[in-house]
Backbone as CSV, one residue per row, in Angstrom:
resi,resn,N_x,N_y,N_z,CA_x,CA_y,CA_z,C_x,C_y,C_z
1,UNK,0.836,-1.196,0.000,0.000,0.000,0.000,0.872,1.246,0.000
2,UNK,2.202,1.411,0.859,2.961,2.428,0.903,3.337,2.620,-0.487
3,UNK,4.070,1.132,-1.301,4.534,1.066,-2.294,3.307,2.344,-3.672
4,UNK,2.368,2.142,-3.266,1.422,2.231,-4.156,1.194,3.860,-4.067
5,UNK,1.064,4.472,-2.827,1.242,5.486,-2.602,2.506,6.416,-3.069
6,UNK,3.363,6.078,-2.990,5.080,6.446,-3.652,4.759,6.784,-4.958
7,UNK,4.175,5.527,-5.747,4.199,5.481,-7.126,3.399,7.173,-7.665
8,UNK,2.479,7.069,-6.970,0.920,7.785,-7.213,1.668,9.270,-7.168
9,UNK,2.354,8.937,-5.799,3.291,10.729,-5.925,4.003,11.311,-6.629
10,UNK,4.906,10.022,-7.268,6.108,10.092,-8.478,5.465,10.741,-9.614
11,UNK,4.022,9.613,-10.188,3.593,10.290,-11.385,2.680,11.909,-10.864
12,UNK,2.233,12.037,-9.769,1.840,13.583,-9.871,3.489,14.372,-10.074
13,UNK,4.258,14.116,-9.015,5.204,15.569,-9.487,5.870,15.607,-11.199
14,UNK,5.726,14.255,-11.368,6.144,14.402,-13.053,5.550,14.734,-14.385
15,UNK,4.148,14.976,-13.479,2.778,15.926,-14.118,3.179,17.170,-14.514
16,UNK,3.447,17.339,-13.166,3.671,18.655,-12.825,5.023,19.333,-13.769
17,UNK,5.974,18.119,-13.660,7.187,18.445,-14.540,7.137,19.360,-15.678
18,UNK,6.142,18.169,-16.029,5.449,18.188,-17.761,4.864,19.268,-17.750
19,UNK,3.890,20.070,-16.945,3.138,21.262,-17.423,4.379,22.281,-17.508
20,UNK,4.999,21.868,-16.647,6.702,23.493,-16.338,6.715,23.486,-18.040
21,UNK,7.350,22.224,-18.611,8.197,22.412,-19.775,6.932,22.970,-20.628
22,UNK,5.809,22.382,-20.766,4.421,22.887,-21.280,4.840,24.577,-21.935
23,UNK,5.153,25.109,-20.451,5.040,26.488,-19.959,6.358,27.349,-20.730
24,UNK,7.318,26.669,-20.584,8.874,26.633,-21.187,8.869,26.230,-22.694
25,UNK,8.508,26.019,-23.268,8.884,25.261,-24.395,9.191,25.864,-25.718
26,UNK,8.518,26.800,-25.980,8.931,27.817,-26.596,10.251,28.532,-26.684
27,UNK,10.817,28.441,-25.504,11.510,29.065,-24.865,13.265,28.215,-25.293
28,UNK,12.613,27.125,-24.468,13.918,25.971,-24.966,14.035,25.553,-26.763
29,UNK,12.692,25.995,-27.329,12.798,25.657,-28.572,13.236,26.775,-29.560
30,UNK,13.032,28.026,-28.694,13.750,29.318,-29.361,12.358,29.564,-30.851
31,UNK,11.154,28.972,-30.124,10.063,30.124,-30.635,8.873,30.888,-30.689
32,UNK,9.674,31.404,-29.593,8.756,32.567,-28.230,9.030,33.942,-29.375
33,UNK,7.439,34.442,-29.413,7.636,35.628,-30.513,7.926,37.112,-29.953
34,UNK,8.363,36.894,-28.263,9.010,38.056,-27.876,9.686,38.568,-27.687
35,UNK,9.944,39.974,-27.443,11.614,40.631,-27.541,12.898,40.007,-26.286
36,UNK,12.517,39.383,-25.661,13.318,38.336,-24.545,12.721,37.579,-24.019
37,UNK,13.448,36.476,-23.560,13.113,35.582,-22.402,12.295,35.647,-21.833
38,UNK,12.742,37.438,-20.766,11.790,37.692,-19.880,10.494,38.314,-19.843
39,UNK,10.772,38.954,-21.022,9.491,39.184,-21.645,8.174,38.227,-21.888
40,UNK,8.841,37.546,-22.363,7.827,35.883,-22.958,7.281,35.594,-21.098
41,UNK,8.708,35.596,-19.857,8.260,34.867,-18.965,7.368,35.744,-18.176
42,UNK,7.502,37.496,-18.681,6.567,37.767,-18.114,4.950,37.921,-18.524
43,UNK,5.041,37.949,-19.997,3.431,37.836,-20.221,2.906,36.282,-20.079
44,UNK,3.678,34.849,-19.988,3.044,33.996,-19.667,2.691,33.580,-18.076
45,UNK,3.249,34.604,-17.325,2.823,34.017,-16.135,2.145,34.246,-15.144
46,UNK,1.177,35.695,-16.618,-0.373,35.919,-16.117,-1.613,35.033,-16.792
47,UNK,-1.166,33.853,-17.211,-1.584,32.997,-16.877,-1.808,31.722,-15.945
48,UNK,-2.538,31.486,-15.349,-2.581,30.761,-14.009,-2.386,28.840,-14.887
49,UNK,-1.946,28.561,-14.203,-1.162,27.087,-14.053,-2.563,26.196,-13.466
50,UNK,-3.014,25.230,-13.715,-3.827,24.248,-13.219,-3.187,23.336,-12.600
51,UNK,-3.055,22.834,-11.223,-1.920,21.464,-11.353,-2.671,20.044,-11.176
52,UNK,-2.018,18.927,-11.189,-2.713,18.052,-11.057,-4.020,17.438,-9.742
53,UNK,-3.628,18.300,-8.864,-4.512,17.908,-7.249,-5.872,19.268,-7.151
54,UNK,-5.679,19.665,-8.525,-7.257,20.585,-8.949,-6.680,22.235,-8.581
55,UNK,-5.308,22.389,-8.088,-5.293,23.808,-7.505,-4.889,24.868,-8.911
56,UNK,-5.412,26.008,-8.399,-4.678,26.619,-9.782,-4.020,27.723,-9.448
57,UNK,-2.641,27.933,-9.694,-1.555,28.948,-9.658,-0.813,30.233,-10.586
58,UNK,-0.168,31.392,-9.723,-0.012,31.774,-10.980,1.711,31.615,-10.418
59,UNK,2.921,31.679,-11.319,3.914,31.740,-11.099,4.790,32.928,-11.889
60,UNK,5.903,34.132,-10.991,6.155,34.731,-11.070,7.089,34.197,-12.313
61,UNK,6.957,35.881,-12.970,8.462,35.541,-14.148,9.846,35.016,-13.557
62,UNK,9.962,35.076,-12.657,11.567,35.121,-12.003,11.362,33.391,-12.053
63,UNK,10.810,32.950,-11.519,10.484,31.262,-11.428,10.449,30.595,-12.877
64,UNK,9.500,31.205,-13.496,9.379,30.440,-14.858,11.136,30.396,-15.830
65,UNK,11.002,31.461,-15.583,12.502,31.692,-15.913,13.970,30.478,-15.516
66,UNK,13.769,30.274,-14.027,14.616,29.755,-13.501,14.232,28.175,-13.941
67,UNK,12.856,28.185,-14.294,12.691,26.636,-15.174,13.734,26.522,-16.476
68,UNK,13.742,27.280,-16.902,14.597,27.034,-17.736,15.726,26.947,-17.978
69,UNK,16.393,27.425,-16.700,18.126,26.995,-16.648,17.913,25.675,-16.041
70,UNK,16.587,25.388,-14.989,16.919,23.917,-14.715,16.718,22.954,-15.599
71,UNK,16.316,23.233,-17.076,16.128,22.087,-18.169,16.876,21.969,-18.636
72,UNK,17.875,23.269,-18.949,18.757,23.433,-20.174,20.076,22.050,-19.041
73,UNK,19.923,22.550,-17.830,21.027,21.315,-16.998,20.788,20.206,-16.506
74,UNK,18.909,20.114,-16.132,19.199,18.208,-15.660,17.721,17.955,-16.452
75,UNK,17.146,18.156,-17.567,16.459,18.016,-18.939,14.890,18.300,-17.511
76,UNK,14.333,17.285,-18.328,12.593,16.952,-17.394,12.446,16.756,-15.702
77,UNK,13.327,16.056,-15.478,13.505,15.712,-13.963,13.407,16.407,-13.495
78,UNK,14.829,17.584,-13.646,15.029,19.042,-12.774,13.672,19.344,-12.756
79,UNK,12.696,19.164,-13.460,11.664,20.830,-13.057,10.518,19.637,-12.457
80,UNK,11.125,18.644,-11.703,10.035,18.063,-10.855,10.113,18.901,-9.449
81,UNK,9.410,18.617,-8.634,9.400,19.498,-7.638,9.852,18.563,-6.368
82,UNK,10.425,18.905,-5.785,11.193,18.207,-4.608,10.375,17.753,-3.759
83,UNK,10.556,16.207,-3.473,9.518,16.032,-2.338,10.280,16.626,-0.905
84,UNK,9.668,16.669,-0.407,9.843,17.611,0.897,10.221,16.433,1.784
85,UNK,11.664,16.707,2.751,11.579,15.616,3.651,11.498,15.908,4.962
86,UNK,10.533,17.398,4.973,10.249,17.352,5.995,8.104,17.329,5.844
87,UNK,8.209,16.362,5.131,6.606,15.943,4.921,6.056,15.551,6.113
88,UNK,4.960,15.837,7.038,4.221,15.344,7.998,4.594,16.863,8.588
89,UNK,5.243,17.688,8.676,5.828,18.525,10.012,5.341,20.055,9.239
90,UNK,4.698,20.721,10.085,3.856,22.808,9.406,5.087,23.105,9.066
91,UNK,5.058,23.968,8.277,6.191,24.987,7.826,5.409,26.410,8.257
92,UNK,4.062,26.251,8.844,3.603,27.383,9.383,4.763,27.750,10.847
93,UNK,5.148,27.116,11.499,5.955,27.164,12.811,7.198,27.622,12.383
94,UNK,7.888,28.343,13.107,9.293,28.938,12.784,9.832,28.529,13.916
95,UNK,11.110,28.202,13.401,12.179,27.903,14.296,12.256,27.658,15.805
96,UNK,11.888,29.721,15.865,11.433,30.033,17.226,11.038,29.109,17.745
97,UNK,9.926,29.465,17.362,8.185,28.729,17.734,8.837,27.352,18.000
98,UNK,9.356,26.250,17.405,9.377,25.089,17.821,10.343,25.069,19.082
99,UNK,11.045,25.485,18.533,12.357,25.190,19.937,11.611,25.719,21.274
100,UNK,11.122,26.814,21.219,9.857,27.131,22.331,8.832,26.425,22.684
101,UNK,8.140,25.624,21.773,7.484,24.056,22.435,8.093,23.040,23.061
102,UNK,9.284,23.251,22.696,10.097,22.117,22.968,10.223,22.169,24.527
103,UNK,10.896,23.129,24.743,11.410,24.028,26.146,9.821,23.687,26.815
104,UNK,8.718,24.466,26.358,7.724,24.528,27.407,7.458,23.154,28.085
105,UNK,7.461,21.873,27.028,6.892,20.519,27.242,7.967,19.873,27.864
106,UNK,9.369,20.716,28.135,10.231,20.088,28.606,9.816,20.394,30.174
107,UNK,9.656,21.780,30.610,9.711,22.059,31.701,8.376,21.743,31.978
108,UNK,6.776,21.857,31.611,5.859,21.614,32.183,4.986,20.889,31.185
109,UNK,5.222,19.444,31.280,4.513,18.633,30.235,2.669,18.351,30.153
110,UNK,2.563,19.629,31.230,0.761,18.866,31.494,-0.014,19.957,30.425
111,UNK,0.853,21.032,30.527,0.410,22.379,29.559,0.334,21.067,27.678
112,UNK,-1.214,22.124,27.544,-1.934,21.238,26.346,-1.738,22.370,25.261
113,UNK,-2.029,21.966,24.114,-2.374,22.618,22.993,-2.672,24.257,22.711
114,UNK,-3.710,24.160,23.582,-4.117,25.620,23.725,-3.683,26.171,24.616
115,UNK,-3.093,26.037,25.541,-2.162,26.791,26.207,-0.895,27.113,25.568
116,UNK,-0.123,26.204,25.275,1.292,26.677,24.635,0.987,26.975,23.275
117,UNK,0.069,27.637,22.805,-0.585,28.237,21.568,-0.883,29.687,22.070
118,UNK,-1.533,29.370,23.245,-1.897,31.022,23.860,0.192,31.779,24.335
119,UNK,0.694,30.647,24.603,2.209,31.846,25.153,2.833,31.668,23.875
120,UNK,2.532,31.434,22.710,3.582,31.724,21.635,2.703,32.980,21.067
121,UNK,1.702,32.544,21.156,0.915,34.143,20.517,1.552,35.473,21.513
122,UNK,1.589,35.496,22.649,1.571,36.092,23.884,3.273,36.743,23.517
123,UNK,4.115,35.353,23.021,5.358,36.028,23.387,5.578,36.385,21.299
124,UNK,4.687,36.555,20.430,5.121,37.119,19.672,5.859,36.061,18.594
125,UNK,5.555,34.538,19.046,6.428,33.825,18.463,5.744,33.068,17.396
126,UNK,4.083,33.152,16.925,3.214,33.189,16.239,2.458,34.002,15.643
127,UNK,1.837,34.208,15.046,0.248,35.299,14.506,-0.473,34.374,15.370
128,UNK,-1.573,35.273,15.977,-2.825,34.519,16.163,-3.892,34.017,15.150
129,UNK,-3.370,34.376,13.922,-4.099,33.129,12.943,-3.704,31.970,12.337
130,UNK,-2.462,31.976,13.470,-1.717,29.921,13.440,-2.750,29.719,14.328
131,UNK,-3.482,28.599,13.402,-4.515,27.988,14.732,-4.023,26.959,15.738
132,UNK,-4.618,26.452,16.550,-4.351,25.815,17.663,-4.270,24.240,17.453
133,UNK,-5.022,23.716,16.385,-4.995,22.451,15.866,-3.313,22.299,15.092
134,UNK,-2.709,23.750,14.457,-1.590,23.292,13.891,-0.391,23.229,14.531
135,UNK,-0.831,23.886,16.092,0.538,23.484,17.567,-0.105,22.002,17.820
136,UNK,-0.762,21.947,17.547,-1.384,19.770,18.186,-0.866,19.211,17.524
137,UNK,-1.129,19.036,16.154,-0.601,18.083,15.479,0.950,18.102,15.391
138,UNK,1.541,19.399,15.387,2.702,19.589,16.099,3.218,18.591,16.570
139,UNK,2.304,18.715,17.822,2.883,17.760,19.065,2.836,16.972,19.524
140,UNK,1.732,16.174,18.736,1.194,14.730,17.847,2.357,14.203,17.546
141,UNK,3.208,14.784,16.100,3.652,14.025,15.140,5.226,14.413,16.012
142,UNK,5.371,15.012,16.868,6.792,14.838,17.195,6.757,14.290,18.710
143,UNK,6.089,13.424,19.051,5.914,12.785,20.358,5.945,13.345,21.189
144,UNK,5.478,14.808,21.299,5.406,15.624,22.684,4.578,15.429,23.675
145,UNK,3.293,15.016,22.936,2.138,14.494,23.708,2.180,13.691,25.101
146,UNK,1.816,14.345,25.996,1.776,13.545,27.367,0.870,12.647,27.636
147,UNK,1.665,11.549,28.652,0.865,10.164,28.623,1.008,10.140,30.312
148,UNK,0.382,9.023,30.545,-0.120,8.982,31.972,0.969,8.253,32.605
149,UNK,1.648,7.474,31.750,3.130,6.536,32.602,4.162,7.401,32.601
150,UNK,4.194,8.506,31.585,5.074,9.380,31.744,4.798,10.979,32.692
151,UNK,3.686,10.577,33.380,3.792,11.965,34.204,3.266,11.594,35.591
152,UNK,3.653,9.806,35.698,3.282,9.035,36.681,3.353,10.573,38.553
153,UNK,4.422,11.227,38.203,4.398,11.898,39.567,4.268,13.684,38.622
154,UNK,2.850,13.694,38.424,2.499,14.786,38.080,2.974,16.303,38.001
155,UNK,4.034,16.973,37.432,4.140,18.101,37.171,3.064,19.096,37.092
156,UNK,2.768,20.074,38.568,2.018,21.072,38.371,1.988,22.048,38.269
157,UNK,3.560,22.401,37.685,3.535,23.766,37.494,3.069,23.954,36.706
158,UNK,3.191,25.502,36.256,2.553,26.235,35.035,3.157,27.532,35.168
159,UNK,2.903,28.438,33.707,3.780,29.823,33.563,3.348,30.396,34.637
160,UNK,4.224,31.741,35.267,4.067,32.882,36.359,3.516,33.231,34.944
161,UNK,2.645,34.056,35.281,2.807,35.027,33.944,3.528,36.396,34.371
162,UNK,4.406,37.288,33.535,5.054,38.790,34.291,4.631,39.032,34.365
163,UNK,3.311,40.149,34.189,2.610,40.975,35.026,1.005,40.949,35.414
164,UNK,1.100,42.101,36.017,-0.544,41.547,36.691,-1.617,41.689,35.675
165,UNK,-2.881,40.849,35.882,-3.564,40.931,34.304,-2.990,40.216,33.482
166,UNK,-2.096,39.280,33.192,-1.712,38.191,32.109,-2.893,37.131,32.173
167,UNK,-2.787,36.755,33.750,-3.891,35.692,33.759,-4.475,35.380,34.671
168,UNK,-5.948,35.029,34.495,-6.712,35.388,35.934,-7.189,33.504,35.970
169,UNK,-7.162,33.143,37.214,-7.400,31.493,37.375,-9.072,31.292,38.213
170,UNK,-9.462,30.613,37.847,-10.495,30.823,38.792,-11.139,29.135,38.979
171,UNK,-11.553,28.743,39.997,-11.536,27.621,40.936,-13.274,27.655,41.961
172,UNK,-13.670,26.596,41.938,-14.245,25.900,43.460,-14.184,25.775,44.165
173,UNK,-14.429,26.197,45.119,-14.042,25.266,46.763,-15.234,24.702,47.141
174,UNK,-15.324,23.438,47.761,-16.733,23.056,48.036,-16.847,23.294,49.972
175,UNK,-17.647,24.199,50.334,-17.327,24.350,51.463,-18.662,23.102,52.533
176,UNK,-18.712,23.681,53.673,-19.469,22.933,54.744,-20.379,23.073,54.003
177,UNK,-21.506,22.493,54.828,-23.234,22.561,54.242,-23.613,23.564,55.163
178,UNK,-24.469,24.229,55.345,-25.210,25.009,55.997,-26.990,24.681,56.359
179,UNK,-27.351,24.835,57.788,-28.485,24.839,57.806,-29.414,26.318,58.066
180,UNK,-30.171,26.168,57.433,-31.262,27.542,56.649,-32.629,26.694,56.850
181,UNK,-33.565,27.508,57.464,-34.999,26.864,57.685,-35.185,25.523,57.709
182,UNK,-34.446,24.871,59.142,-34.436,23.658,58.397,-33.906,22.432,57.568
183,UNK,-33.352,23.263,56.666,-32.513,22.598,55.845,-31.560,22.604,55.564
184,UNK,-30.342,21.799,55.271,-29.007,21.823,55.151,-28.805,22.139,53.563
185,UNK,-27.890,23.246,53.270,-27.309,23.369,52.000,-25.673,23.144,51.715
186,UNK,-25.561,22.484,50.510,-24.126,22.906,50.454,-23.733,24.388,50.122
187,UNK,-22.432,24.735,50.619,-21.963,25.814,50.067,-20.990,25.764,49.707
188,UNK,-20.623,27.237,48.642,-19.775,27.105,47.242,-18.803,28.363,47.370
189,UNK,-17.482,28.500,47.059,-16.822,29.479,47.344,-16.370,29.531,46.094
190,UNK,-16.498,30.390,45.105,-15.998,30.838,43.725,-14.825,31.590,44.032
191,UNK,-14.108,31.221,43.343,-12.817,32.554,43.770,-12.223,33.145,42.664
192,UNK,-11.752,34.072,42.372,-10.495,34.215,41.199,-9.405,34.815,41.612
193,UNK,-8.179,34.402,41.408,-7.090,35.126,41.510,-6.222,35.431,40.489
194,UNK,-5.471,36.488,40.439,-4.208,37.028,39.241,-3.199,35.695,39.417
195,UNK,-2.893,35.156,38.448,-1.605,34.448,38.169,-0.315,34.878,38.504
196,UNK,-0.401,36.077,38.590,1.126,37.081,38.968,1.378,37.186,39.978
197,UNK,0.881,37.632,40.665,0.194,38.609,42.141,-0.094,37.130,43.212
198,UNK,-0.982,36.448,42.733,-1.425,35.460,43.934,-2.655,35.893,44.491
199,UNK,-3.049,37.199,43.881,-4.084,38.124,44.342,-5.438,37.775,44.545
200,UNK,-6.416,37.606,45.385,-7.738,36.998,44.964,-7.943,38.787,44.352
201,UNK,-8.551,38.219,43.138,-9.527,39.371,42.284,-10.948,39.339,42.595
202,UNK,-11.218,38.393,43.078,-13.044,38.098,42.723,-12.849,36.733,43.903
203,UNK,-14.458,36.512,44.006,-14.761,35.778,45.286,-15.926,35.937,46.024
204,UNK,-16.971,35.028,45.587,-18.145,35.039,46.233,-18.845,33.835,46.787
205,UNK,-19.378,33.366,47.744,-19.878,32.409,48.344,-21.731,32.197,48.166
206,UNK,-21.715,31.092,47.956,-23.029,30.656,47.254,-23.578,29.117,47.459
207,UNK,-25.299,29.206,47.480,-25.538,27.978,47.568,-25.610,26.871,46.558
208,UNK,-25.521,27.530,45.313,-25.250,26.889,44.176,-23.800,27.553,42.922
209,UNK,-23.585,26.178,42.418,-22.330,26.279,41.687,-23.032,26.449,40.411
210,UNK,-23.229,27.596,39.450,-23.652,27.385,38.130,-22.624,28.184,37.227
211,UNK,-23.366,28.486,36.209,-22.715,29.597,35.138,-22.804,30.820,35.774
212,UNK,-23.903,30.893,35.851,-24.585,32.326,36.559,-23.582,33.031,37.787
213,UNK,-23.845,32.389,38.503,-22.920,32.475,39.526,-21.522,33.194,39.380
214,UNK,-20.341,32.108,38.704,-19.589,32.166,38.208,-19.352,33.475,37.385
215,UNK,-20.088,33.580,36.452,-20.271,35.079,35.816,-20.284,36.380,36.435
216,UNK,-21.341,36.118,37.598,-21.313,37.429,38.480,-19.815,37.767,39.264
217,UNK,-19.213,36.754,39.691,-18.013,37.030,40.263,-16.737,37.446,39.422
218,UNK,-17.040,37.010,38.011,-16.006,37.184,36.987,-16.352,38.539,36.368
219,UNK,-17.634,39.031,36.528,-18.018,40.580,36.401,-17.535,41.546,37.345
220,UNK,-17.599,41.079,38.579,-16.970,42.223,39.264,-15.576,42.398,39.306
221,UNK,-14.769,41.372,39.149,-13.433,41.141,39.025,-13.139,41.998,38.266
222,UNK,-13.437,42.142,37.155,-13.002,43.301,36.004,-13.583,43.985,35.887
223,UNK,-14.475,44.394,36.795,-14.877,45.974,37.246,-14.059,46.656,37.792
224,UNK,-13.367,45.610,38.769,-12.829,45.873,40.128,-11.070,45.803,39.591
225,UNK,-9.965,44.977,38.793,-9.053,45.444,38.877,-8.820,45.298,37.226
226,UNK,-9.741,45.038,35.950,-9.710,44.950,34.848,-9.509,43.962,34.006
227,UNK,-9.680,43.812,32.726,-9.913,42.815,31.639,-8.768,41.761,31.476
228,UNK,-8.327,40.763,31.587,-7.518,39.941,31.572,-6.680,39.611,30.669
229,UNK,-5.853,38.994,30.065,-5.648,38.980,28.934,-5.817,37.229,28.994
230,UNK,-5.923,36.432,29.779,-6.541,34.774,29.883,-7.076,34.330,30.693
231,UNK,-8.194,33.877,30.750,-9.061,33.195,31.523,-8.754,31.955,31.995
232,UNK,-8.085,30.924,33.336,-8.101,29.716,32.946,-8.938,29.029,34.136
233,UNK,-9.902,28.167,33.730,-10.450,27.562,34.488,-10.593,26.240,33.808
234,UNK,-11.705,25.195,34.559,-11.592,23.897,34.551,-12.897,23.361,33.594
235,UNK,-12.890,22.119,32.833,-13.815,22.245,32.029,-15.216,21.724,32.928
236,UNK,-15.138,22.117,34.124,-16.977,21.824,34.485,-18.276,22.926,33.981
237,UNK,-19.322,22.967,34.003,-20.174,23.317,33.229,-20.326,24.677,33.564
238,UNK,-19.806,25.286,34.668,-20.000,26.250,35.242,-18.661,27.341,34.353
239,UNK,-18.024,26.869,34.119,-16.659,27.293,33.126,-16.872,26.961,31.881
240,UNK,-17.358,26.363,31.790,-17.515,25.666,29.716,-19.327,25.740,29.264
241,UNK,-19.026,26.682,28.797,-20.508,27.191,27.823,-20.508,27.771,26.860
242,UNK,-21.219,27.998,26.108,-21.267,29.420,24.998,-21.426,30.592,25.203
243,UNK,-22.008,30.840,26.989,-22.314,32.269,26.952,-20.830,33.182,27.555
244,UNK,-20.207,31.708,28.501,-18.927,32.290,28.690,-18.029,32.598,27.411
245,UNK,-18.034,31.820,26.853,-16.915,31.630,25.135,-17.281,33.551,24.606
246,UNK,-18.878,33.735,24.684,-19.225,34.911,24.497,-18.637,36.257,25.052
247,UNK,-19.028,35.853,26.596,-18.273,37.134,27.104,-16.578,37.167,26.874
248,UNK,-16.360,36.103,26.609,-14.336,36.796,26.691,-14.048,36.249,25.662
249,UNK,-15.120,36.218,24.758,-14.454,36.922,23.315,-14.755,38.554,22.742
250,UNK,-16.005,38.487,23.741,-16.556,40.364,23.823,-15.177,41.114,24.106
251,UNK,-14.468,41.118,25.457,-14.146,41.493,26.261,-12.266,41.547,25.445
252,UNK,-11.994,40.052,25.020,-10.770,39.933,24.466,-9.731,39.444,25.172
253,UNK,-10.295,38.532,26.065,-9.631,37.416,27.188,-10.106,36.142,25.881
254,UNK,-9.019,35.766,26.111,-8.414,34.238,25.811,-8.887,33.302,27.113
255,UNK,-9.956,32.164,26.108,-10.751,31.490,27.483,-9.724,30.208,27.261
256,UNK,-9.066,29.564,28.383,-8.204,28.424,28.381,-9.115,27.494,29.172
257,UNK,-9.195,26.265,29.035,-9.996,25.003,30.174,-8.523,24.146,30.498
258,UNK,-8.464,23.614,31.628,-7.534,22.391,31.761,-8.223,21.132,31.347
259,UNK,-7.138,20.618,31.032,-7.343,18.960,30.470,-8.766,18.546,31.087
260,UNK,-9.575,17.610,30.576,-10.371,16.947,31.213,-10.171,16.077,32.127
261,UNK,-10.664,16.010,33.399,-10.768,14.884,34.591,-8.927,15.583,34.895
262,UNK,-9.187,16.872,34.846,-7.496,17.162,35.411,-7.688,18.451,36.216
263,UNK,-8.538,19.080,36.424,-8.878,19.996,36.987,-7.582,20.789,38.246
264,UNK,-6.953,19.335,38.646,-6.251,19.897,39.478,-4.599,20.171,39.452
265,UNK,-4.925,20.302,37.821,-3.270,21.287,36.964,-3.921,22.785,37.264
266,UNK,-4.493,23.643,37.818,-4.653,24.327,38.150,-3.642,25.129,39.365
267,UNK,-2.616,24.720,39.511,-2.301,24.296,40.999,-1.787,25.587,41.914
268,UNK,-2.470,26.990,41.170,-2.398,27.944,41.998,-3.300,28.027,42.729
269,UNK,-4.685,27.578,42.255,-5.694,27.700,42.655,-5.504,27.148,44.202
270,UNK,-5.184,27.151,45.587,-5.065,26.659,46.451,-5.482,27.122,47.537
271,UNK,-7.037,26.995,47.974,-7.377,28.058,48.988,-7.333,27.240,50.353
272,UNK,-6.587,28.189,50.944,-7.077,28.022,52.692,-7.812,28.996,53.279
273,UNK,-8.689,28.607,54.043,-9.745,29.491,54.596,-9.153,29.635,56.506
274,UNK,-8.782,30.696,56.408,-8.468,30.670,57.942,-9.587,31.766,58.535
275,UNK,-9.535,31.520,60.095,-10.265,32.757,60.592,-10.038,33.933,60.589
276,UNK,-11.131,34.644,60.287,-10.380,36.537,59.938,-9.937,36.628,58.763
277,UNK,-9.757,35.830,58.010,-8.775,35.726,56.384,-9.634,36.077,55.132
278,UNK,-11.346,35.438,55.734,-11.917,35.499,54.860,-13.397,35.830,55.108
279,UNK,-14.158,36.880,54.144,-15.420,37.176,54.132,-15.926,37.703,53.427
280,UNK,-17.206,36.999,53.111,-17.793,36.988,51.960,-19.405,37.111,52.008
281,UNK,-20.032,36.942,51.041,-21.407,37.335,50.764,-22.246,35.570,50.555
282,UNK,-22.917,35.640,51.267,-23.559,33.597,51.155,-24.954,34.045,50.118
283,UNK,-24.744,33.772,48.722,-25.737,34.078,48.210,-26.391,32.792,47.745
284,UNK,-27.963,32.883,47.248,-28.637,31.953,46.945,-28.609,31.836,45.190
């Protein structure tokens, strides 16, 4: 089957060969009816090229041109097109950019896709219209991908970010139950803090854990010390929706989730509740 595949590739690039000289031929045959070379290569190469896999191209005079010193020296072959041996691997990623995945997955292997997509954008070492699927497969096809025998004693760090406002974390606590008329409730301590700072930003106590909830505390937060530049929380339902995806794409926070059933790569998130330390609003 590989064999068969090889073949299939050979005769496309020698398709392709064939249209170059197509394009050239005149040229090598010396009867192109224009005042030069480049002349000829430049009015033919406002015509667009069809190639064999349906795409259609146009190619600069400088190229068409250079077809033709590669015929006049290695005939048909030369103007096949090189298979690439770095086939399977983006040529969207630069240098940078990789050696900087490399480093991140070296030092903190639990960081996923969209995270080390959000700090190459962050540090300038991407466009944000390299999408996030083309750092995965990335890290797919060069075995970066973390496995569970290999992170048997869990790495929880994650970036400081430098300054305050890089990134705001926000977390659960499931506190005591409470009794109210009667009845015992659980209660819920939402929190958010700056990634930089250690700072709680936001923080409200409640008898239920929802979206809603969650929202109100992530509203006052950036009332209260401003717009984030990343959101990271955990993928429970109260963090993962459309109306959140909504607000901080309004806003222009980058929404991050941790891994699934991993919630606790979070690992700033770490509240202790001491006496006097803490007080809050018990809402319904």
């Amino acid at each position: 089957m590989e064999q068969h595949n090889n073949e299939e590739g050979i005769d496309e690039l020698m398709e392709i060969a064939r249209l170059r000289f197509g394009m050239i031929a005149p040229v090598i045959q010396e009867t192109y009816p224009d005042e030069s070379i480049m002349a000829y290569c430049r009015r033919v190469s406002k015509v667009p090229m069809q190639l064999p896999d349906g795409r259609t191209v146009h190619y600069k005079p400088k190229t068409i041109g250079k077809w033709v010193s590669l015929y006049r020296n290695g005939g048909i072959d030369a103007l096949a097109p090189k298979r690439r041996s770095d086939l399977g691997n983006t040529r969207v990623l630069t240098e940078d950019a990789i050696e900087e995945i490399y480093q991140i997955k070296k030092m903190f292997p639990r960081l996923n896709a969209t995270q080390i997509h959000a700090r190459l954008v962050q540090e300038n070492l991407i466009p944000a219209t390299v999408s996030v699927a083309t750092v995965q497969r990335f890290i797919k096809r060069n075995g970066l991908k973390s496995t569970d025998a290999a992170l048997s004693g869990r790495d929880r760090k994650a970036f400081e970010e430098a300054y305050f406002g890089g990134m705001y974390q926000a977390d659960t606590c499931y506190l005591p139950y409470l009794e109210e008329h009667g009845q015992k409730h659980r209660t819920y301590l939402i929190m958010i803090l700056d990634d930089y700072s250690r700072m709680i930003v936001g923080g409200r106590l409640f008898y239920q854990e929802n979206a809603y909830n969650f929202q109100k505390v992530l509203k006052d937060a950036i009332a209260t010390y401003g717009i984030p530049n990343k959101l990271y929380v955990d993928s429970g339902a109260p963090y993962k929706n459309h109306q959140l995806d909504m607000i901080c794409a309004s806003v222009g926070t980058v929404l991050l989730h941790t891994p699934v059933r991993d919630g606790a790569s979070k690992g700033y998130v770490k509240i202790v509740i001491k006496r006097g330390k803490w007080s809050g609003i018990l809402e319904h």
